[in-house]
RODRENDREN-302621 format. One line per 2 residues: number of its first residue (from 1); their letters; for each residue x, y, z of N, C-alpha, C. Coordinates in steps of 0.2 Angstrom, whole numbers. Example, Ala and Ser with C-alpha at 12.3 -4.5 7.8 and 13.67 -1.06 7.14 Angstrom:
BEGIN
1) AS) 66,-28,39,62,-22,39,66,-16,39 | 64,-11,35,68,-5,36,64,0,39
//
This chain:
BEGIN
1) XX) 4,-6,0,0,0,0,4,6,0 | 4,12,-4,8,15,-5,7,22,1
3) XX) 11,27,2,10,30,6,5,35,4 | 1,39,7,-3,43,4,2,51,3
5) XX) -1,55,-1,2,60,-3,0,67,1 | 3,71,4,1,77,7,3,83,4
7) XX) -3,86,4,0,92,0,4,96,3 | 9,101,2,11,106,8,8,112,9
9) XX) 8,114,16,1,117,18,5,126,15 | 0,129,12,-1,133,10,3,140,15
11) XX) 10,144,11,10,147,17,5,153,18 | 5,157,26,-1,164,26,1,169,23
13) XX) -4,171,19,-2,179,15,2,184,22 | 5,188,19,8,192,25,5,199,25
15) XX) 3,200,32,-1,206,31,1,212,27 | 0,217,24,3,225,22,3,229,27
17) XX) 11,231,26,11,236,33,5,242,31 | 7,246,36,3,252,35,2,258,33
19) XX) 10,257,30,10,262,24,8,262,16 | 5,253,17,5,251,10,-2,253,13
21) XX) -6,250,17,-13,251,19,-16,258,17 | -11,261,20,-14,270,18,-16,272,12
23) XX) -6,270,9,-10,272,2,-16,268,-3 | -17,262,0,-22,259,-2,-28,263,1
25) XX) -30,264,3,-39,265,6,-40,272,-3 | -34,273,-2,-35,280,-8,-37,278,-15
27) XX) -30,272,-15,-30,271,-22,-32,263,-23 | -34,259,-19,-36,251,-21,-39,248,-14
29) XX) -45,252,-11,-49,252,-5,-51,245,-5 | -53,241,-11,-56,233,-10,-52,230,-8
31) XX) -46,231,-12,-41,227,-8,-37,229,-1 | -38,234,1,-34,235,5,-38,233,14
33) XX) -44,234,12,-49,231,18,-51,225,17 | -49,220,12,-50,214,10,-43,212,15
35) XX) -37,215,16,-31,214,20,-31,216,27 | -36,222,29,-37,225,37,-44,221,40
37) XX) -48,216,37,-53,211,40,-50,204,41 | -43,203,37,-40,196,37,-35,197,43
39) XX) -34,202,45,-27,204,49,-29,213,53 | -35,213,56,-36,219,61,-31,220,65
41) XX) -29,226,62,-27,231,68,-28,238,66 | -29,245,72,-32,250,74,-29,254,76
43) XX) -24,252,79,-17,256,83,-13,262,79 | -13,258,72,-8,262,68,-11,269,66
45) XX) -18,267,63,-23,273,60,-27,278,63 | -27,275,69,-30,278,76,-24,283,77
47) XX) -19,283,78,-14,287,80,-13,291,76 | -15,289,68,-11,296,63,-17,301,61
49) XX) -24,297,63,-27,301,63,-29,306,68 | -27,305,76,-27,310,80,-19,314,79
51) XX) -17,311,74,-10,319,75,-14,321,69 | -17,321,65,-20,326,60,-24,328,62
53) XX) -29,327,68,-32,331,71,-30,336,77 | -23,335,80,-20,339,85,-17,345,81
55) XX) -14,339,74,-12,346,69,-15,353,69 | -21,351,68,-25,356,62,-27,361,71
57) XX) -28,358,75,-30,359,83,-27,366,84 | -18,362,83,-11,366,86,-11,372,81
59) XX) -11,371,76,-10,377,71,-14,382,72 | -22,381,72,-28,383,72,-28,389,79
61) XX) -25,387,84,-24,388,89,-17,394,90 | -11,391,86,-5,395,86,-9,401,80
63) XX) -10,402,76,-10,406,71,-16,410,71 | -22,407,74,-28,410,74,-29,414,81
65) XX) -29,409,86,-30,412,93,-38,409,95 | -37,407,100,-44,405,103,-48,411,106
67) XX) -46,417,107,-50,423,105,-53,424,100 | -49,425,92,-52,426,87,-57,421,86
69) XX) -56,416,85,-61,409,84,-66,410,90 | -65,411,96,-70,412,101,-77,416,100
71) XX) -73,422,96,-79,429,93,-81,428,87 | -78,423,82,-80,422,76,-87,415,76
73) XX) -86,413,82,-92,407,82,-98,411,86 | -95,414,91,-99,419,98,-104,424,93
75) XX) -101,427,88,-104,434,83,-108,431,79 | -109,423,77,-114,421,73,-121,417,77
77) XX) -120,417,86,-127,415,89,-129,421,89 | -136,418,92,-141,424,92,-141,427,97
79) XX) -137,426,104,-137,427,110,-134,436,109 | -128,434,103,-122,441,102,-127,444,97
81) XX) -134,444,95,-138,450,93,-142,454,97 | -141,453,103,-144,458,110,-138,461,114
83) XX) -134,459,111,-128,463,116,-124,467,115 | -122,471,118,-118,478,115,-112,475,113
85) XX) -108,478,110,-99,477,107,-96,475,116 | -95,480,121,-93,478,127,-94,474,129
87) XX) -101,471,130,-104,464,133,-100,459,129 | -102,460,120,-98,454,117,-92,453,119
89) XX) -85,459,119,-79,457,121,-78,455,127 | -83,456,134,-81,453,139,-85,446,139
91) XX) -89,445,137,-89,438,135,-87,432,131 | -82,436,126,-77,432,121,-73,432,127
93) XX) -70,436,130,-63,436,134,-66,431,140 | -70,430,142,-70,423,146,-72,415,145
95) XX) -74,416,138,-74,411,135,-68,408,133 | -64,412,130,-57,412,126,-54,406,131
97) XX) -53,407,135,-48,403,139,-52,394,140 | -58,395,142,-62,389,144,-62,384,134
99) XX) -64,389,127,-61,388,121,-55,386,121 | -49,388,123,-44,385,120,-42,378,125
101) XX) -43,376,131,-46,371,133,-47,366,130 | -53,368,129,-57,361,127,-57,361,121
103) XX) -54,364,114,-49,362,107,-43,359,110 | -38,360,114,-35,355,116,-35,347,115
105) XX) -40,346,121,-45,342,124,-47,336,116 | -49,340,115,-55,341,108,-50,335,102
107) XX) -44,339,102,-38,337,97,-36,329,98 | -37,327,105,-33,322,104,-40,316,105
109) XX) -46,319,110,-50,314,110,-56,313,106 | -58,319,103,-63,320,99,-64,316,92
111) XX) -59,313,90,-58,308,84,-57,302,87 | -56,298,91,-56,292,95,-65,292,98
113) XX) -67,296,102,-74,294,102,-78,298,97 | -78,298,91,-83,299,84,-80,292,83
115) XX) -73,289,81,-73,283,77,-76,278,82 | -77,277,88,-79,272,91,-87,273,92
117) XX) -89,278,91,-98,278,88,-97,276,83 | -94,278,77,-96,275,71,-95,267,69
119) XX) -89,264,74,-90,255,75,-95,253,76 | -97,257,82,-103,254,87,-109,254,81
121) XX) -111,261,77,-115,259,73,-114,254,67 | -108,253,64,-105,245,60,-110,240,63
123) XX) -105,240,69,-107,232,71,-117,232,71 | -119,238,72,-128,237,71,-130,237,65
125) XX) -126,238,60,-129,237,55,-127,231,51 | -122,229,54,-119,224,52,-122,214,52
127) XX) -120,217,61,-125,212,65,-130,211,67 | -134,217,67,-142,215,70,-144,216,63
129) XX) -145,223,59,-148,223,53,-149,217,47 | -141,215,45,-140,213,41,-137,206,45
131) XX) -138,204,50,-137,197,54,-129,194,50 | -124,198,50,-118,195,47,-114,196,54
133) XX) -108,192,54,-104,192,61,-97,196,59 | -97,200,63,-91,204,61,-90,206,70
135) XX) -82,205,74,-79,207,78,-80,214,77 | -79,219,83,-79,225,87,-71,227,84
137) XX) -67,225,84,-59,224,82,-60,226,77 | -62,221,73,-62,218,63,-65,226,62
139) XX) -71,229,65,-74,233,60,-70,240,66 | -69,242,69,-65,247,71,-59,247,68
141) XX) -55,243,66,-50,243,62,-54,248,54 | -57,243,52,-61,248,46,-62,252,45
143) XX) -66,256,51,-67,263,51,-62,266,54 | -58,264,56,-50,268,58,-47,268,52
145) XX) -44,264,47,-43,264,42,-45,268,37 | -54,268,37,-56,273,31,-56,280,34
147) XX) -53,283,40,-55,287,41,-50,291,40 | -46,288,37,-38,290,36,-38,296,31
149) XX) -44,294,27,-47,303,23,-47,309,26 | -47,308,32,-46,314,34,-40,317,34
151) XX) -34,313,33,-30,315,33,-27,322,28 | -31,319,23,-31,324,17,-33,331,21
153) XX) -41,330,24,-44,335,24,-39,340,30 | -33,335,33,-30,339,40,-25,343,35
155) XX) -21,341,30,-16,343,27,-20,349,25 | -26,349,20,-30,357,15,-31,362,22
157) XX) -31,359,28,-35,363,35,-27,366,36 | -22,363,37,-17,369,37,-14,372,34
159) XX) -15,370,28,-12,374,21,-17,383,24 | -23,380,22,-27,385,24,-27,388,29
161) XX) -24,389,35,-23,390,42,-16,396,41 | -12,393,38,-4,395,37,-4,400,31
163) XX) -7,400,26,-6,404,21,-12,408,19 | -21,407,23,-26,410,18,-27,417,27
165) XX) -32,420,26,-33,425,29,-38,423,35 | -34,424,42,-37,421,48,-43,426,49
167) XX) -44,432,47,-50,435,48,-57,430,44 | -57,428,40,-62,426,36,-60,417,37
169) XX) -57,416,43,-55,406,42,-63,406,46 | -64,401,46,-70,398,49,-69,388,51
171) XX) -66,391,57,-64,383,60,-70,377,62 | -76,381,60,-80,376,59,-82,371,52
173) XX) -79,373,49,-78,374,40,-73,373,39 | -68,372,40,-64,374,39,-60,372,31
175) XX) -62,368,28,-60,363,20,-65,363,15 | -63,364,9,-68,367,4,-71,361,2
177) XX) -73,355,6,-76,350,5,-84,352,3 | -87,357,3,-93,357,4,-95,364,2
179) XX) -102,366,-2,-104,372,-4,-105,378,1 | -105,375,8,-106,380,13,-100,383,14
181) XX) -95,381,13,-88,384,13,-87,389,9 | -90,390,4,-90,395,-1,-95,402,0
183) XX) -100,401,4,-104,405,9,-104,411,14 | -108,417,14,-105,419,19,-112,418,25
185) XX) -108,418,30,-116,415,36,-119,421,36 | -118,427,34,-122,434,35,-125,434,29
187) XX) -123,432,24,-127,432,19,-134,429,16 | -133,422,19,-139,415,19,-142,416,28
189) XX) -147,412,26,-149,409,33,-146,405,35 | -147,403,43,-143,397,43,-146,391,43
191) XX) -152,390,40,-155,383,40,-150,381,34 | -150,385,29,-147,386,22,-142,384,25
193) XX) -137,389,26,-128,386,28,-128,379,32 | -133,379,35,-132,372,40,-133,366,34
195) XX) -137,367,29,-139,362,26,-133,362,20 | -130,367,17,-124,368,14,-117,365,17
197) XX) -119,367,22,-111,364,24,-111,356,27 | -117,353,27,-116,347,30,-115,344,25
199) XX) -117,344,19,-118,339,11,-110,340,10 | -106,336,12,-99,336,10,-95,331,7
201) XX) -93,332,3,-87,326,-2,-85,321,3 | -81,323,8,-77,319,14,-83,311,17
203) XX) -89,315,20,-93,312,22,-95,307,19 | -96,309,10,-97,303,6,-94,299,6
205) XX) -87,300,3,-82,296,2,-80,293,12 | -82,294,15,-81,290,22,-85,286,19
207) XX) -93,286,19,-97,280,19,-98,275,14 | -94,280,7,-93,274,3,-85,269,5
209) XX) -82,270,7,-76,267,12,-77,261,17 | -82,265,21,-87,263,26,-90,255,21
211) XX) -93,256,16,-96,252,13,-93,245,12 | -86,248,8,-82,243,5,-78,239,12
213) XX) -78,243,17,-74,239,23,-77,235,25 | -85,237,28,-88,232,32,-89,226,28
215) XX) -91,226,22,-95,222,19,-88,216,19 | -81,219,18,-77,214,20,-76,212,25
217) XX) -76,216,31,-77,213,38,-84,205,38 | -87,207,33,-92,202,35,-90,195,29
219) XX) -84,195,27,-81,190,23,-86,192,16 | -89,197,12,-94,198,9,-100,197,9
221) XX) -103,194,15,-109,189,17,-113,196,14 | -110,203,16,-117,209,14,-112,210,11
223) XX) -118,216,4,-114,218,-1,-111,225,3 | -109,230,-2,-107,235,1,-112,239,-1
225) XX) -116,241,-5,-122,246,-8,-126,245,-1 | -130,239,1,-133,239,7,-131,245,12
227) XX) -126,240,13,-124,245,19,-120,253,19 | -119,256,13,-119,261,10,-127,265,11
229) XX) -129,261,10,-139,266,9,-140,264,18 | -139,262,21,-142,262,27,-136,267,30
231) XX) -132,267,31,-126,273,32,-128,282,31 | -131,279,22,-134,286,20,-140,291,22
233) XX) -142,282,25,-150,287,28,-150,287,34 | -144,285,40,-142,288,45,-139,298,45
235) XX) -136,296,39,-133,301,38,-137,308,36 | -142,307,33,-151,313,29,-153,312,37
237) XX) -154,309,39,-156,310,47,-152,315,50 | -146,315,51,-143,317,56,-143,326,52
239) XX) -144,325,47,-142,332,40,-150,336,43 | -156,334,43,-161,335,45,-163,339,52
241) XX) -156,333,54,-159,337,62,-157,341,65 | -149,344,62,-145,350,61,-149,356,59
243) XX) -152,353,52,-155,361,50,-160,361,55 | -164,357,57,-169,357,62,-169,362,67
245) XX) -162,360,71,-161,365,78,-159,373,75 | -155,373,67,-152,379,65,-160,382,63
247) XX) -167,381,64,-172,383,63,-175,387,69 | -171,382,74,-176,386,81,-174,395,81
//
């Protein structure tokens, strides 16, 4: 009886570090969350995207002043339409300092808990909606990954910090992603501006990212268009409920 034959076991693809990852989310997104669902990790893209956000934080703060940013957000509630010039500046001047606090603050946690809301909704759309199994890991890695597009948006946030005119920056706004950037808030309403500046390039391209990752988190079990449209009609809700309040 002859021996039987084994085949040799196949060796493991190696994962792509994570400079091949990044530039993938950009330039060949299927394949690159087809390698961050077989091999999750979060640590990397987690970390470059809170220095893009410390970035934009630090500059914003070195060049503009949490003063000027202070009276430029302060000059557009309705509170600063009853107040004399005085009252405004001794109101900006106590807020200032409490504002550039919590920018700080802001810089380094503010991007870690939005990404860890936006998993928590993954994994609900993923597993209770669409009843596919995808780990807390597998899909936070995803959206750590796809959110690496901000990256871009952090680099256009200082070019324009450093070179355009601090009197007209609007650090709520701050990236030509969107028609409301193009706007003056004194010249529209702000249900309008509210509604203009939320409809933004970035946002799309996260949820179509969004799409293509989860949908590999769930080995393909859902397509990516599904959970692209349910992303999106999270998203026309939350767009809705901004203009909403900018009505009151």
């Amino acid at each position: 009886m002859g021996d039987a034959v084994v085949s040799p076991a196949q060796p493991e693809a190696t994962a792509q570090s994570f400079p091949q990852r990044l530039i993938g989310v950009f330039i060949s997104p299927s394949e690159t969350f087809e390698d961050v669902a077989r091999k999750p990790g979060f640590w990397a893209p987690l970390i470059a995207v809170v220095i893009g956000s410390v970035a934009v934080i630090e500059t914003m703060l070195w060049k503009i002043g949490a003063e000027r940013i202070t009276r430029a957000n302060f000059e557009q509630s309705k509170q600063a339409a009853s107040m004399s010039p005085e009252q405004i500046d001794q109101a900006v001047s106590q807020a200032a300092k409490f504002t550039s606090v919590a920018m700080h603050i802001a810089g380094f946690l503010g991007a870690p808990i939005v990404l860890l809301i936006i998993a928590g909704v993954g994994i609900l759309i993923v597993n209770v909606i669409f009843g596919a199994r995808a780990s807390f890991k597998t899909v936070f890695s995803v959206v750590c990954y796809a959110d690496l597009i901000s990256l871009l948006g952090a680099l256009m946030s200082v070019a324009l910090i450093l070179f355009g005119d601090p009197e007209h920056f609007n650090s709520q706004n701050p990236v030509p992603g969107n028609i409301g950037f193009f706007l003056s808030q004194h010249d529209v309403s702000k249900p309008l501006y509210t509604l203009a500046s939320s409809v933004d390039i970035f946002s799309i391209w996260l949820m179509i990212l969004l799409g293509i990752g989860l949908s590999k988190a769930t080995a393909g079990k859902t397509k990516p268009m599904p959970i692209f449209l349910v992303l999106a009609g999270i998203w026309v809700l939350l767009i809705l409920a901004k203009v909403g309040f900018a009505m009151i």
